[in-house]
N, C-alpha and C positions, 0 to 999 in steps of 0.2 A: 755383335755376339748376342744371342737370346739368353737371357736368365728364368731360369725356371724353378720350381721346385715338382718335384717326383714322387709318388709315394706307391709301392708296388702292393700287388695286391692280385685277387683276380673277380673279384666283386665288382658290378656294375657302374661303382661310384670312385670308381679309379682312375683319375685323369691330372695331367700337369698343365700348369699356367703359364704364360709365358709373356711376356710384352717387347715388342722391336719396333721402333730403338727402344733402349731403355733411359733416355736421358735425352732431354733438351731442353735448350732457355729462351725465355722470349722477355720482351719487355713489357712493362705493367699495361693493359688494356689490350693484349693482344692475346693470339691462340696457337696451338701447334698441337698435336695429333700423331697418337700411336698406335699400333695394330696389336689385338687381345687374342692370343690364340689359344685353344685348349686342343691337348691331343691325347691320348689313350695311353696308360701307363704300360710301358712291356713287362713281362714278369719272364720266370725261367731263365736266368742269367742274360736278360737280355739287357742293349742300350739304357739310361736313364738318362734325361736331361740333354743337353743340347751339347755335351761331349762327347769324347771315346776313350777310349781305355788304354792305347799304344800307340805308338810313332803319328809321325806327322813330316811334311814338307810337300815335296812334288807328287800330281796325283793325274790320273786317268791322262795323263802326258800335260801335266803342267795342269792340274786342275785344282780340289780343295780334297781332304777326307771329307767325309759326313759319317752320315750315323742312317741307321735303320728307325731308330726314332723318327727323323724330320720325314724319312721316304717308308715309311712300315711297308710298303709293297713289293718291296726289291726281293729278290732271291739269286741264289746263285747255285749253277750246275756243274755235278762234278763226273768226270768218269775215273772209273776206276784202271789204274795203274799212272794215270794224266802226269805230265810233267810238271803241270806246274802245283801250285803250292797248296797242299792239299786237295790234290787234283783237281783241281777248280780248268775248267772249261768255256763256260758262258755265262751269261749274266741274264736274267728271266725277270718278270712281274707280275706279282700274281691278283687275278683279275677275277675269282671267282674264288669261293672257300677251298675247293681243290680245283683250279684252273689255274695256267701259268702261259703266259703270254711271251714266246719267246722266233730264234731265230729257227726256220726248218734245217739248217746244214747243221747247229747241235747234234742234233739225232745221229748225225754219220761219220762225229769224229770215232776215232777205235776209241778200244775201251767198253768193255759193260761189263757188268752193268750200272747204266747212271744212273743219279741220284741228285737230290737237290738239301741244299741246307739253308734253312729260316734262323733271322736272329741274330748274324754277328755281324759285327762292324768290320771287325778283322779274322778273317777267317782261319788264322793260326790260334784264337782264342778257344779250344776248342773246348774248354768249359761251361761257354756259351751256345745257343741255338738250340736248334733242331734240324734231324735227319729224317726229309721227307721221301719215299719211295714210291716210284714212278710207276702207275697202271697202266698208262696209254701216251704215245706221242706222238697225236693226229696231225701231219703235216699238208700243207695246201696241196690240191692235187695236181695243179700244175706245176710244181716244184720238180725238177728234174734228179734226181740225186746221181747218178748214175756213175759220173765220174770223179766226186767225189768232191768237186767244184760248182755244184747245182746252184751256188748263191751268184756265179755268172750268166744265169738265163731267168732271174728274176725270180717274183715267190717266195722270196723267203722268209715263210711265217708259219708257224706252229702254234698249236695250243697242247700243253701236258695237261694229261689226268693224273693225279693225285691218289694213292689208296687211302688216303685218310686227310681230314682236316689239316690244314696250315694255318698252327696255330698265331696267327693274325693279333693285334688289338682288337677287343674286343670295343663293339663300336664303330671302327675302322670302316671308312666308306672306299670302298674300291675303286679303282679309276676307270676310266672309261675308256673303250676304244672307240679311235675315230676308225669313221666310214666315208663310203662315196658322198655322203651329204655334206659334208664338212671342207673347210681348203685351208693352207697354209702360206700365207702370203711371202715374198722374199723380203728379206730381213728380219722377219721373224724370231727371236731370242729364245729357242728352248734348251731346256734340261738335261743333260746325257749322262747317265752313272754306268758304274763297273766297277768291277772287281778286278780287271783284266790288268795286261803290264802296262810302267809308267815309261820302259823302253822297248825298241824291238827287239833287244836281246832279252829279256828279261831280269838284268844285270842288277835290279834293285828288288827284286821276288818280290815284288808286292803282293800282301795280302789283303789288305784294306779296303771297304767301300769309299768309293772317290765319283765327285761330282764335277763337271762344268758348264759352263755356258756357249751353247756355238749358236752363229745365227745361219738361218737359212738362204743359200748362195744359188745362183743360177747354175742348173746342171750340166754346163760346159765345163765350166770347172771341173766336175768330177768324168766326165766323157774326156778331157783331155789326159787324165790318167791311163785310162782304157776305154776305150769303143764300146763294149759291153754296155755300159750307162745308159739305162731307157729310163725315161722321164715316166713310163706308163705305172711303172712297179716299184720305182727309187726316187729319193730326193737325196741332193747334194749339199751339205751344212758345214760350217767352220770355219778354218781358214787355210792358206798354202804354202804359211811361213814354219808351220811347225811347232807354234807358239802354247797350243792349246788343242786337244784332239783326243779319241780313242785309239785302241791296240786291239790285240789278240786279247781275248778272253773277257773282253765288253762286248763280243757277240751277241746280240739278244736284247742285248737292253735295250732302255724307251730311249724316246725323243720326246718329253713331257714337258707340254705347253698347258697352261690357265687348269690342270686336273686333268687331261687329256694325252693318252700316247698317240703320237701321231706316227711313229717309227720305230722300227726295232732296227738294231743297229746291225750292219750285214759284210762290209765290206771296206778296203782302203788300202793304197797303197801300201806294199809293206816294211817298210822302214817306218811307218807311223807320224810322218813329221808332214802331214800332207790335208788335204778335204776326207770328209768321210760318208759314205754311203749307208741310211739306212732304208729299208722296206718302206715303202708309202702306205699308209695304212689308211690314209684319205683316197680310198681307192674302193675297187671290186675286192682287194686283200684286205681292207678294213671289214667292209661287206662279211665274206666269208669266216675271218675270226670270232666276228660279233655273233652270227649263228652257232659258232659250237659251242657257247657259254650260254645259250640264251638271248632271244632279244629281249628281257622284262628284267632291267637290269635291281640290285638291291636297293633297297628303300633307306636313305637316308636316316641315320640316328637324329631322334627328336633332341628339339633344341632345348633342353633341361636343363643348363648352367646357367644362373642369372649371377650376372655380375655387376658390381660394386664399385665405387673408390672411397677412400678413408683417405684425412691427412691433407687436407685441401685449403689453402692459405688465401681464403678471400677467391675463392678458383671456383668456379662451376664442371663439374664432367659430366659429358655426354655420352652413353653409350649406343651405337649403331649398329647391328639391335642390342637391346637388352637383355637376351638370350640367344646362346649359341650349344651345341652340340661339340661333343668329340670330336675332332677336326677338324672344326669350323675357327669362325674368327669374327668381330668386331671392331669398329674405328673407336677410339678413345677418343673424343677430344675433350682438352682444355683449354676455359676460355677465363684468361682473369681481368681483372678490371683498371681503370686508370689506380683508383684507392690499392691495390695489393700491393702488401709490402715486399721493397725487394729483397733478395734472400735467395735460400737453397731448401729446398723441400722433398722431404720422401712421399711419394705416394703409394697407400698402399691397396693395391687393386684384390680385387677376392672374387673368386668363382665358387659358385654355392648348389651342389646337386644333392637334395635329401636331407641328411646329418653330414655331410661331408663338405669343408669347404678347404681349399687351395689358393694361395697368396702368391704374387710377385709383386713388383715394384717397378717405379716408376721415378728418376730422380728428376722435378721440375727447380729449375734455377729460374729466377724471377730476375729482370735489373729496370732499374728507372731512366725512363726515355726521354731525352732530353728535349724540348720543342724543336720547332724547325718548321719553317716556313718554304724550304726549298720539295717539300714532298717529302723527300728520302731523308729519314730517321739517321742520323748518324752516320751519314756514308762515307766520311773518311776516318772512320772510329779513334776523333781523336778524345772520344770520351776514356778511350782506356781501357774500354769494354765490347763487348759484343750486344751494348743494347741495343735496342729496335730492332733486334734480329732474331729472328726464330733457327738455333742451332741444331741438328744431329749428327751424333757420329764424334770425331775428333778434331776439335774445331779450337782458336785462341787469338787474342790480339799479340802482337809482335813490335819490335821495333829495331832500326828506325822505319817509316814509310815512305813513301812513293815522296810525297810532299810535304809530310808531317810529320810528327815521332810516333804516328801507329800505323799498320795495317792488318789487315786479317789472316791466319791461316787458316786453311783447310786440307786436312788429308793429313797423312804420315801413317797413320795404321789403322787396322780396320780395313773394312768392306766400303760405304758410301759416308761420306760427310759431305754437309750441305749447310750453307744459308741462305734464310728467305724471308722477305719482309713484302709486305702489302703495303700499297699509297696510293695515294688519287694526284695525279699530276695537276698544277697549278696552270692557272692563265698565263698563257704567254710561254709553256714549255713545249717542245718539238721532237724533244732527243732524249733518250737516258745513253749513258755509258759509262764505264770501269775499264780501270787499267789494273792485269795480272799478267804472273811470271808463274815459271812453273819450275824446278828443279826434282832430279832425281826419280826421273821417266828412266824407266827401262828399257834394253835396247827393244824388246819384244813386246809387240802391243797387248793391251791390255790395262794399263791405268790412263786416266784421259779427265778432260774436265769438258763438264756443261754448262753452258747460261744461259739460262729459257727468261723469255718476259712474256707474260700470259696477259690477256687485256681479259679481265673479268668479266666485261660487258659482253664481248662477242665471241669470244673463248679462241680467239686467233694468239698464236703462238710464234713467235720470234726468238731466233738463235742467236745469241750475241758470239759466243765461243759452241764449239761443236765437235765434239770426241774428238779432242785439242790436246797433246802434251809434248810438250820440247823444251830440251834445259835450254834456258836463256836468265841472261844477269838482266836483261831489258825489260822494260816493260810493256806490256803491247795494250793499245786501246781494243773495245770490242764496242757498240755501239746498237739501237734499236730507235725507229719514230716512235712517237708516242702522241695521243690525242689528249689533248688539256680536256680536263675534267671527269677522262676515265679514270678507273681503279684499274690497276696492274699487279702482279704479284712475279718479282724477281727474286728466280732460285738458284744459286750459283753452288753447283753439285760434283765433287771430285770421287773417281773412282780407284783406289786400293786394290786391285784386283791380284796385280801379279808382282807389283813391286811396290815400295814407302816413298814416292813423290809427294812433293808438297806444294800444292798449288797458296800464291798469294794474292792478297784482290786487295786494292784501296781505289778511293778516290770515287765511287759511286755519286753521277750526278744527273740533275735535272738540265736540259739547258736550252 
């Protein structure tokens, strides 16, 4: 979770701070590193902060809410008389001050006239937002509409015009559409939001913006639904179990990769528990979109927030860069010394534009690392703690262990928890390996555990465990070679995604 603070306004110098993670510990002479973001504060009953304002649970078919805050771009389309919930229809991005990037079959549901609304999270809030009104709905011209099902012969991308500004964050750097120049490799990890249902009945009216993550799948996958499927104008994303996915009325929306839409969202089977189809926009359809906004796209807001940290226990921080912009970001890091005492510490970070400055925090926990000659700091933590380990997320010693009276956990709530610790393997070592168990995987994929060993020297990366999770009482070895006298960095990383599993690790060793 981001912690932020907010402060509305509509003055230039209006923006919130943020730090993710917000908390982790390392042992004295070591470092660990957080990401500084500033974003544009909403005003006019909009989002604030890294919440929302109503319900919560299942989303865009098993995905997260979010906020218009973290995505300021989103918008959502309504027709008039629309059954669903406050006629909401499709889900658009707006990519130009009145531009909106959305799907061409919109345009042909009944119903007008449409309209789009800016600003809420939950679109039953409706003391929230803005009602923007549609001038133009230039759809690709090879878009077929005819029978009413034109998102079966490809094309399916539109750009709206706008009568008037959408009122955006000011600041707000708009996203970009991908074109023919660009590609999207398979397994690819992007972005997919809506406002659309969380079932194919509609059984839960959701109102809410909701996010997830699909990765990008070979389009057989999505051809074995329907023949219709051309690689030329579509890409095939997600998964086939049902687990995670769009519906009805996430029509339209991105496929957003690194800042980038790479798809609007067009199609799927319809029970929703299946792959999902959207528009290639790394295509001649990228091409063509990008021209009806312009190819001279807006100039990025200057990087005017210089930021700070306060509250530093013997700790040096480094900021990368020193300045950032509205929506931009920085690497924190802290690096403390063998001398720092251990403890628990607020850090308190500060973004400073003009006379205006904006705070979050940072909690660094310090612990003392006990020697050790085998390389690895602490690896069956029977110090009792988590020293020599750099923590994030939700993370603790337990007991009994594997061989000892401790071992580690990771995970139960939250998004990602990790530990990671840096060494330089001794003479005479060949192997690293750890024994973990993992408990309280869901039947549906989506929580899983990683363990990368990075060799610092030649940046070659080994898997010890690999989007791994099975309840087992046993314990399993995971294993990697290792060259004496490199420097290596082992991060053992659990993911919370869709369910509270708890991955356990002891017994980290050199041998």
């Amino acid at each position: 979770m981001n912690v932020g603070l907010t402060v509305n306004g509509t003055g230039p110098t209006d923006f919130a701070l943020s730090a993710n993670p917000t908390a982790g510990s390392v042992g004295a002479g070591g470092t660990l590193s957080t990401t500084v973001s500033a974003a544009s504060a909403l005003t006019g009953g909009g989002s604030t902060g890294g919440t929302s304002g109503t319900g919560s649970g299942p989303a865009v078919v098993n995905g997260t809410p979010t906020t218009v805050a973290k995505y300021p771009f989103i918008i959502s389309q309504h027709r008039t008389g629309g059954v669903r919930p406050q006629e909401q229809s499709c889900t658009g991005s707006v990519v130009a001050p009145r531009a909106v990037l959305i799907a061409a079959h919109c345009k042909f549901a009944q119903g007008d006239p449409k309209y789009l609304i800016y600003g809420r999270d939950d679109l039953a809030d409706t003391t929230a937002g803005t009602r923007i009104e549609i001038a133009e709905y230039r759809v690709h011209p090879r878009y077929s509409p005819q029978d009413g099902t034109g998102w079966r012969n490809g094309y399916d991308v539109a750009v709206i015009f706008t009568k008037t500004d959408i009122p955006v964050p000011a600041g707000m750097v708009f996203p970009a559409i991908a074109s023919s120049a660009d590609s999207l490799a398979l397994g690819t990890r992007g972005t997919a939001l809506g406002y659309g249902k969380t079932e194919s009945d509609d059984s839960g009216r959701n109102s809410r913006l909701r996010e997830t993550i699909l990765p990008v799948v070979d389009g057989q996958n999505c051809e074995n639904i329907d023949s219709i499927f051309t690689s030329d104008t579509m890409f095939c994303d997600g998964y086939g179990d049902g687990s995670t996915g769009l519906c009805q009325g996430d029509s339209g929306g991105p496929y957003y990769y690194n800042g980038k839409i790479y798809g609007v969202f067009s199609w799927l089977r319809t029970d929703c528990r299946s792959y999902n189809v959207h528009g290639k926009l790394w295509s001649a359809m990228g091409d063509w979109a990008n021209e009806q906004i312009g190819t001279t796209p807006p100039q990025p807001p200057a990087a005017d927030i210089t930021l700070s940290a306060g509250g530093l226990p013997g700790t040096t921080a480094t900021f990368n860069p020193t300045k950032i912009a509205s929506g931009g970001s920085s690497t924190l890091t802290l690096t403390t010394s063998a001398g720092t005492p251990s403890g628990t510490y607020q850090i308190t970070i500060t973004g400073t534009r003009g006379n205006a400055a904006r705070t979050t925090t940072y909690t660094l926990t310090v612990q003392t690392a006990p020697p050790t000659s085998d390389g690895i700091v602490n690896g069956g933590f029977e110090t009792g703690s988590l020293s020599g380990w750099s923590a994030t997320g939700t993370t603790a010693v337990v007991s009994p262990g594997r061989t000892g009276s401790y071992a580690a956990k990771v995970g139960g709530t939250g998004s990602i928890s990790s530990l990671s610790q840096t060494f330089t393997v001794p003479a005479g070592r060949t192997s690293a390996s750890l024994y973990f168990r993992e408990s309280g995987c869901p039947s549906t994929f989506g929580d899983f555990t990683t363990v990368s060993l990075t060799d610092n020297a030649t940046g070659f990366t080994q898997n010890l465990v690999y989007r791994y999770c099975s309840n087992s009482s046993s314990w399993t070895k995971g294993s990697a070679f290792v060259t004496a006298g490199h420097t290596y960095t082992l991060k053992i990383e659990h993911s919370n995604s869709t369910g509270a599993s708890i991955l356990n690790v002891d017994d980290v060793t050199l041998s």
